[in-house]
KEKE-3310 file (N, C-alpha, C; in steps of 0.2 Angstrom, whole numbers, plus 5000, padded with zeros to 4 digits):
npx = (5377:5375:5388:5388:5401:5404:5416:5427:5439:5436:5442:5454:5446:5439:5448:5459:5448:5445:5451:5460:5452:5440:5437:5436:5423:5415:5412:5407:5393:5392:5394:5389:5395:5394:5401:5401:5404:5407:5411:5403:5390:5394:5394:5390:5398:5415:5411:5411:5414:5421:5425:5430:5435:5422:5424:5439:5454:5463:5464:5453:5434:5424:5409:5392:5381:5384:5385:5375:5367:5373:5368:5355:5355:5355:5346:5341:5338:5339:5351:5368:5378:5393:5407:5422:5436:5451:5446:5439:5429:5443:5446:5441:5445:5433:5423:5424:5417:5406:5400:5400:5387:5378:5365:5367:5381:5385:5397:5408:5419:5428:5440:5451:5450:5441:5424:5409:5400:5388:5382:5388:5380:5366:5367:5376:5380:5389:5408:5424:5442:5459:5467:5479:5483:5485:5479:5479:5466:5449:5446:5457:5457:5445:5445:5451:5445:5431:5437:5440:5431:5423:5429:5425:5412:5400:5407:5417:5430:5442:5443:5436:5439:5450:5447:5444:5456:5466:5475:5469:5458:5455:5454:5465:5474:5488:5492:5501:5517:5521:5524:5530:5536:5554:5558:5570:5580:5595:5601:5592:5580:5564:5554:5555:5545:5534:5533:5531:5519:5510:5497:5489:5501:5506:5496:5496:5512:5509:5499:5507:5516:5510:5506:5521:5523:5514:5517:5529:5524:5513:5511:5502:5489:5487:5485)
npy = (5170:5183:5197:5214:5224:5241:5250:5259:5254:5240:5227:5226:5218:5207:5200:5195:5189:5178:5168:5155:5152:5161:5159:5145:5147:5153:5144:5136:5140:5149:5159:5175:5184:5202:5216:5232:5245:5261:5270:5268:5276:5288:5306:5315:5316:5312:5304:5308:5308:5314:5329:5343:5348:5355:5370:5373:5365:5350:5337:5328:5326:5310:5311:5314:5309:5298:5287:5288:5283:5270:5265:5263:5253:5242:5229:5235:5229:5220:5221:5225:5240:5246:5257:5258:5265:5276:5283:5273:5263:5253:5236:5220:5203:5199:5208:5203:5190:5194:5199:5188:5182:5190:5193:5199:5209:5224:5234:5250:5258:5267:5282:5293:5308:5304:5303:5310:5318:5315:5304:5295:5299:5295:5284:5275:5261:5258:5262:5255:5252:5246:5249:5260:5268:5275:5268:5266:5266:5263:5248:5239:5236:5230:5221:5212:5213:5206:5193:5190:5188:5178:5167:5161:5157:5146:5128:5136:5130:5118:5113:5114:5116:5122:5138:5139:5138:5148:5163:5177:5170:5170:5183:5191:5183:5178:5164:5150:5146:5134:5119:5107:5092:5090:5083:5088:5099:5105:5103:5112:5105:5102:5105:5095:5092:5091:5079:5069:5065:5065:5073:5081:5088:5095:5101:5111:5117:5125:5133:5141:5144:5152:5162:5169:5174:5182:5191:5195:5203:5206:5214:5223:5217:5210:5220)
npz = (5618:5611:5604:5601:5592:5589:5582:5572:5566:5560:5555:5566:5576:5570:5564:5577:5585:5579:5579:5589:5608:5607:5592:5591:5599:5593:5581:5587:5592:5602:5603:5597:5585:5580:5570:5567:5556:5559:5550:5541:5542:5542:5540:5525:5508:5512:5521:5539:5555:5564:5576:5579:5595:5607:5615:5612:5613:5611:5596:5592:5591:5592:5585:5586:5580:5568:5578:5585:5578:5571:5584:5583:5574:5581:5590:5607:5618:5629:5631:5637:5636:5633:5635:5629:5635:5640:5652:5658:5672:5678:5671:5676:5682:5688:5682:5671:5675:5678:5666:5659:5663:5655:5640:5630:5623:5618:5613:5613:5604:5608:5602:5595:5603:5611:5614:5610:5624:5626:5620:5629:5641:5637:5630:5636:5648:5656:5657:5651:5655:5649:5658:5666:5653:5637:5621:5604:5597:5605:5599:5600:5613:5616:5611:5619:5633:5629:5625:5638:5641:5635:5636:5648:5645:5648:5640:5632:5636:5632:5646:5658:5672:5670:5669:5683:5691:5686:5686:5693:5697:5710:5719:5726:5723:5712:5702:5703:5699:5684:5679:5666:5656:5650:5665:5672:5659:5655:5666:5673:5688:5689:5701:5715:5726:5714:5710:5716:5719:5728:5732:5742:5747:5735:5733:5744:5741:5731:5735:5743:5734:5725:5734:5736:5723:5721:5729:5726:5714:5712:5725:5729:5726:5739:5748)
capx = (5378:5376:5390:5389:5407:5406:5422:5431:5443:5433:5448:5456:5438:5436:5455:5459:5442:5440:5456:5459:5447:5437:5435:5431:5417:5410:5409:5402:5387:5390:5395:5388:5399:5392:5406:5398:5409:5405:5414:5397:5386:5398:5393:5393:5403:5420:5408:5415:5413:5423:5426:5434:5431:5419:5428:5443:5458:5468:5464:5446:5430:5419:5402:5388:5377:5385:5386:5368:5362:5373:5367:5349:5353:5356:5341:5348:5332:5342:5359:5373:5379:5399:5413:5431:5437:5454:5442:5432:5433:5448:5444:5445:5444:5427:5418:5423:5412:5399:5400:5398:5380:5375:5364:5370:5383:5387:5405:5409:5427:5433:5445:5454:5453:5435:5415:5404:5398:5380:5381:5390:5376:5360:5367:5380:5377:5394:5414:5428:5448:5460:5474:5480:5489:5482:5480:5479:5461:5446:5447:5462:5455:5437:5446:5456:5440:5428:5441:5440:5422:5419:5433:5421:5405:5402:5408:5422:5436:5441:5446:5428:5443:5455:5444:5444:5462:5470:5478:5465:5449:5456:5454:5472:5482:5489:5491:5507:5523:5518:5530:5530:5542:5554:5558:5577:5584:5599:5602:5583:5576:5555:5553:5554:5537:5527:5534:5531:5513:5508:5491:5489:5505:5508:5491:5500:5517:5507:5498:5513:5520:5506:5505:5525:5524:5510:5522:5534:5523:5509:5510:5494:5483:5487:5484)
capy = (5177:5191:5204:5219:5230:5249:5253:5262:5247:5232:5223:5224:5212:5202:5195:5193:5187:5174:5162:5152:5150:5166:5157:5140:5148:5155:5139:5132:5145:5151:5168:5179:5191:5208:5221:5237:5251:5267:5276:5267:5281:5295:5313:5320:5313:5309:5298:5312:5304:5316:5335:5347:5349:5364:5375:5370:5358:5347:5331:5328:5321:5309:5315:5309:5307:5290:5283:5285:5280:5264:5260:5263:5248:5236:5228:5232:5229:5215:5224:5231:5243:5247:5261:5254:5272:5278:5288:5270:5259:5247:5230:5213:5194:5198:5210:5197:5183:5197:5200:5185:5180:5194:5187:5204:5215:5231:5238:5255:5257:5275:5284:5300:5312:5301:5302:5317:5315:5312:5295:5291:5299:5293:5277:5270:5258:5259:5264:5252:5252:5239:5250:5267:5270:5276:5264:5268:5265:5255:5243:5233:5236:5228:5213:5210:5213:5202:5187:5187:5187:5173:5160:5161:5152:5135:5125:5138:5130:5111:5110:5119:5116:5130:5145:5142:5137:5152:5169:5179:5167:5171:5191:5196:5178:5176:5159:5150:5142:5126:5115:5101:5085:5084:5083:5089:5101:5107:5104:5116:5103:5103:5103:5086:5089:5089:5074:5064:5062:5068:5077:5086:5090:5098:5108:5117:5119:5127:5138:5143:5148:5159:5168:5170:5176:5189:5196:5198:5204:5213:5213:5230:5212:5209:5226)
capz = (5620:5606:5605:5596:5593:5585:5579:5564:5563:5560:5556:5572:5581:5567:5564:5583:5587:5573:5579:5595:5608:5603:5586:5593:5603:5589:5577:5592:5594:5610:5604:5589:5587:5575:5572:5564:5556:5559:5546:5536:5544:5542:5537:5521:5504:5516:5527:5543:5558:5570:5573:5584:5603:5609:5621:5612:5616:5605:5596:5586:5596:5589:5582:5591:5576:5569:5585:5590:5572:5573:5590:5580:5571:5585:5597:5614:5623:5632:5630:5641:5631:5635:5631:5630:5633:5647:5658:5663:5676:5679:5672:5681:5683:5693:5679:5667:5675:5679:5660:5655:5663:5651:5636:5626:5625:5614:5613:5607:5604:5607:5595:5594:5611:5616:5610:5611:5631:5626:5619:5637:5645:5634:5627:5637:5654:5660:5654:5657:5653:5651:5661:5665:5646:5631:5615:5597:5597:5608:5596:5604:5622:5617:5610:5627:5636:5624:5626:5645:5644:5630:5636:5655:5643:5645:5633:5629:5638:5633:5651:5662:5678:5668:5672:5688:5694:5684:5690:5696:5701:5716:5715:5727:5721:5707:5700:5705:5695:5683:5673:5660:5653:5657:5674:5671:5655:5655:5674:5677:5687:5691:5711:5716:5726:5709:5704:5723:5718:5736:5731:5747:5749:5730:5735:5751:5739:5726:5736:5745:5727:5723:5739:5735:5715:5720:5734:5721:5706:5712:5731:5728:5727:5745:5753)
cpx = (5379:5381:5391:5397:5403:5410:5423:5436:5440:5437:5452:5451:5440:5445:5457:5453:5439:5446:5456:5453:5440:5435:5431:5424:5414:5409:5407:5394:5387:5390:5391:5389:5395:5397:5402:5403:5406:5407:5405:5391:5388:5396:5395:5399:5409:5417:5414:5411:5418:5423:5429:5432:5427:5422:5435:5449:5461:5466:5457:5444:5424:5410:5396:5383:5376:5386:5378:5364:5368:5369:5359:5345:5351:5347:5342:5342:5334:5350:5363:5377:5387:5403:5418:5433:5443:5452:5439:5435:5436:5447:5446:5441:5435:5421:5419:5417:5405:5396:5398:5393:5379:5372:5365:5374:5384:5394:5405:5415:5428:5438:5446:5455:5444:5429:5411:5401:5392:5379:5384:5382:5369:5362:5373:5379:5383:5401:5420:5435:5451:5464:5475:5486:5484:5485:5476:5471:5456:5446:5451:5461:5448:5440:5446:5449:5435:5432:5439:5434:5421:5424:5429:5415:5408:5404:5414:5430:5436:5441:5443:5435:5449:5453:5444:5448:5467:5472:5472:5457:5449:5457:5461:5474:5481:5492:5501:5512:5518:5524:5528:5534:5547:5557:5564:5578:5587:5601:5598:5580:5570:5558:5551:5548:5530:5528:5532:5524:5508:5503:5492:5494:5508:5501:5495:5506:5513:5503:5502:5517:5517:5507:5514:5525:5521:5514:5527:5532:5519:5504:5504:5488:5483:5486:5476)
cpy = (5180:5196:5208:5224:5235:5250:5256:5258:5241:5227:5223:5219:5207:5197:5193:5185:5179:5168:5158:5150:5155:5161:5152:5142:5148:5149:5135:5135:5147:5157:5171:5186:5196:5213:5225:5241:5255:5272:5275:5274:5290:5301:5315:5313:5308:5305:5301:5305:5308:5324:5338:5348:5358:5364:5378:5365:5355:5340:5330:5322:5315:5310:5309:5305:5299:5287:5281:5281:5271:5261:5259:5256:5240:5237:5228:5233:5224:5216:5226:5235:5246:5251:5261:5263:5272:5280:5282:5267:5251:5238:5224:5210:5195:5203:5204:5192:5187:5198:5195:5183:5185:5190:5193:5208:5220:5233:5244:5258:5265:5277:5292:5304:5308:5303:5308:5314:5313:5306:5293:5293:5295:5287:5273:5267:5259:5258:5260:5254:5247:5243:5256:5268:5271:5271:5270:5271:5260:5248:5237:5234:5230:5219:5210:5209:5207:5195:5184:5185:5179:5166:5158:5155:5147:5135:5130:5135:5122:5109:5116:5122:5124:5136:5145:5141:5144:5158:5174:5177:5167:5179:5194:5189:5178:5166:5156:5145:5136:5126:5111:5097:5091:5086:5086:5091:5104:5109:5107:5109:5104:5100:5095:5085:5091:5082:5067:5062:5062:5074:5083:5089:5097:5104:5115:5119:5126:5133:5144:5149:5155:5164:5171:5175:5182:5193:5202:5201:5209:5210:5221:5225:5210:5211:5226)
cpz = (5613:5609:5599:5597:5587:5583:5571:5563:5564:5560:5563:5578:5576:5567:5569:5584:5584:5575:5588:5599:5607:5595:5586:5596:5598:5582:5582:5596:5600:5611:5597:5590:5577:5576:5566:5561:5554:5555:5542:5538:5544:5538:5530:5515:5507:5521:5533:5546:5566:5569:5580:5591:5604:5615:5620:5615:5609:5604:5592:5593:5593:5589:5585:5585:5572:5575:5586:5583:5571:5577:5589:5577:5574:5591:5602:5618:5629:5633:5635:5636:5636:5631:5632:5629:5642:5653:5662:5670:5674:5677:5673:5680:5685:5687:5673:5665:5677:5673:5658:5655:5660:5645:5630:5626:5620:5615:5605:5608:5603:5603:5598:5603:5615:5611:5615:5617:5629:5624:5626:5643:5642:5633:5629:5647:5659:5655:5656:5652:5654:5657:5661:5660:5642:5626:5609:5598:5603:5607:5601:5612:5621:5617:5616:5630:5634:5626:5633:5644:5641:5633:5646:5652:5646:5641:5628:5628:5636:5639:5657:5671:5676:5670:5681:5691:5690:5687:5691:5698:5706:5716:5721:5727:5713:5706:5700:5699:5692:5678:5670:5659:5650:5661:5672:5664:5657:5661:5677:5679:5691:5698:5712:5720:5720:5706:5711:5722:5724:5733:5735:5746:5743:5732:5738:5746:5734:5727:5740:5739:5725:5726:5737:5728:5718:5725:5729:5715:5706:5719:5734:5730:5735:5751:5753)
residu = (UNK:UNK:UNK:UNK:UNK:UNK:UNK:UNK:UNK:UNK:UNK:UNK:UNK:UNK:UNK:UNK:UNK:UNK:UNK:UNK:UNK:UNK:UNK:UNK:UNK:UNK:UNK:UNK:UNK:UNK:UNK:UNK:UNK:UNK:UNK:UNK:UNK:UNK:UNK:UNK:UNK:UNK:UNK:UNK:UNK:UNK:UNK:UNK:UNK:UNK:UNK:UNK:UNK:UNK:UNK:UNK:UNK:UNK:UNK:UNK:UNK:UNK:UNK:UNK:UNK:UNK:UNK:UNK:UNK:UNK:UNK:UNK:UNK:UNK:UNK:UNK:UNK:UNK:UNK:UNK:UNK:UNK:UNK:UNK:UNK:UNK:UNK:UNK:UNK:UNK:UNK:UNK:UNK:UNK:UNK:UNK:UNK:UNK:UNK:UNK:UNK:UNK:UNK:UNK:UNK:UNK:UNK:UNK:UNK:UNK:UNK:UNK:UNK:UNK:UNK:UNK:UNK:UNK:UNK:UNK:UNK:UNK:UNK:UNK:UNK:UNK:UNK:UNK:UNK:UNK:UNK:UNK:UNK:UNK:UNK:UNK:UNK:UNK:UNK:UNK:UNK:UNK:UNK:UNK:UNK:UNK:UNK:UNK:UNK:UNK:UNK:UNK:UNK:UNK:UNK:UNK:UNK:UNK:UNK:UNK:UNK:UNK:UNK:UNK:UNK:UNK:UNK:UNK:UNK:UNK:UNK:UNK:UNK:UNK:UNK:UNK:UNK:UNK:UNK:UNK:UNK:UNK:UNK:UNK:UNK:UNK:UNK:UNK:UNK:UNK:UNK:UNK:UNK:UNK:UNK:UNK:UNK:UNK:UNK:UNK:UNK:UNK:UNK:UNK:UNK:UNK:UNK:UNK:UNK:UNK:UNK:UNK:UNK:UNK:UNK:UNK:UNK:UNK:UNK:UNK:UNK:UNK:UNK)
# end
């Protein structure tokens, strides 16, 4: 998978992106990741890149011109082209794995009060959020977003069983209690049916747990 990010903080992609399994991916060619910075296309001496809203309002919009002339440089003939901006849609476990059979993606990291409409309307395919909150920049939404997508490849995960036993591959459970060595600290002892070796039985406990956790944490996936 090729992915392109746009951003005015290219350090915020490439330092994230470049460690754990995001990093593994990519010395393992499954990803090739292109981060672009947009100030390089910037208007004028100060390399602009933003300017005031028409109609007025509060805040600076970004200027379409760097934008389309970045997205100038990239071959998105094969592309989904994406803007990490609060206005998009909510993103999930399930756009993740739809994202990842993709063989390109594009990310264009929003800034300031958002990006002049017309690049949303002429050059972008669809708008997602991590969340109803505003961040600094896109930048640290795309990464979030990027990550769920790239630990989905093949060959990303040591262990192919992790993606699909974890907290939302079930899209209203979340993923129930687990423990480790050893059986008893400090008087905390591990449930004595994970330790009975009773397969079946630790199934039924386990999904018992989860339907209980999500009750308790985000009983919305229920409704």
């Amino acid at each position: 998978m090729r992915i392109d990010v746009i951003t005015l903080f290219p350090e915020l992609i490439t330092t994230p992106l470049g460690t754990s399994i995001m990093g593994r991916a990519r010395e393992k060619q499954l990803v090739d990741l292109h981060v672009h910075n947009l100030r390089e296309r910037g208007l004028g001496r100060h390399k602009q890149v933003d300017d005031t809203p028409y109609g007025g309002g509060q805040g600076m919009v970004l200027r379409p011109e760097p934008i389309f002339e970045t997205l100038d440089t990239i071959d998105r003939s094969q592309a989904r082209t994406i803007l990490m901006t609060p206005q998009g849609k909510r993103f999930s476990q399930a756009d993740a794995r739809r994202l990842s059979e993709e063989k390109h993606l594009v990310f264009l990291c929003g800034h300031y009060e958002g990006v002049d409409h017309r690049v949303v309307e002429h050059a972008v395919d669809e708008e997602l959020s991590i969340g109803d909150y505003v961040l600094t920049n896109g930048a640290i939404a795309a990464v979030v977003v990027i990550d769920a997508i790239v630990r989905l490849l093949p060959g990303a995960l040591g262990d192919e069983q992790s993606a699909v036993e974890e907290s939302f591959s079930d899209p209203n459970l979340l993923e129930g209690p687990q423990y480790t060595k050893p059986a008893e600290y400090r008087g905390y002892q591990v449930p004595e049916i994970l330790l009975s070796g009773h397969h079946g039985k630790i199934a039924e406990w386990r999904k018992e747990q989860a339907l209980a956790r999500t009750k308790t944490n985000r009983p919305d996936l229920l409704d």
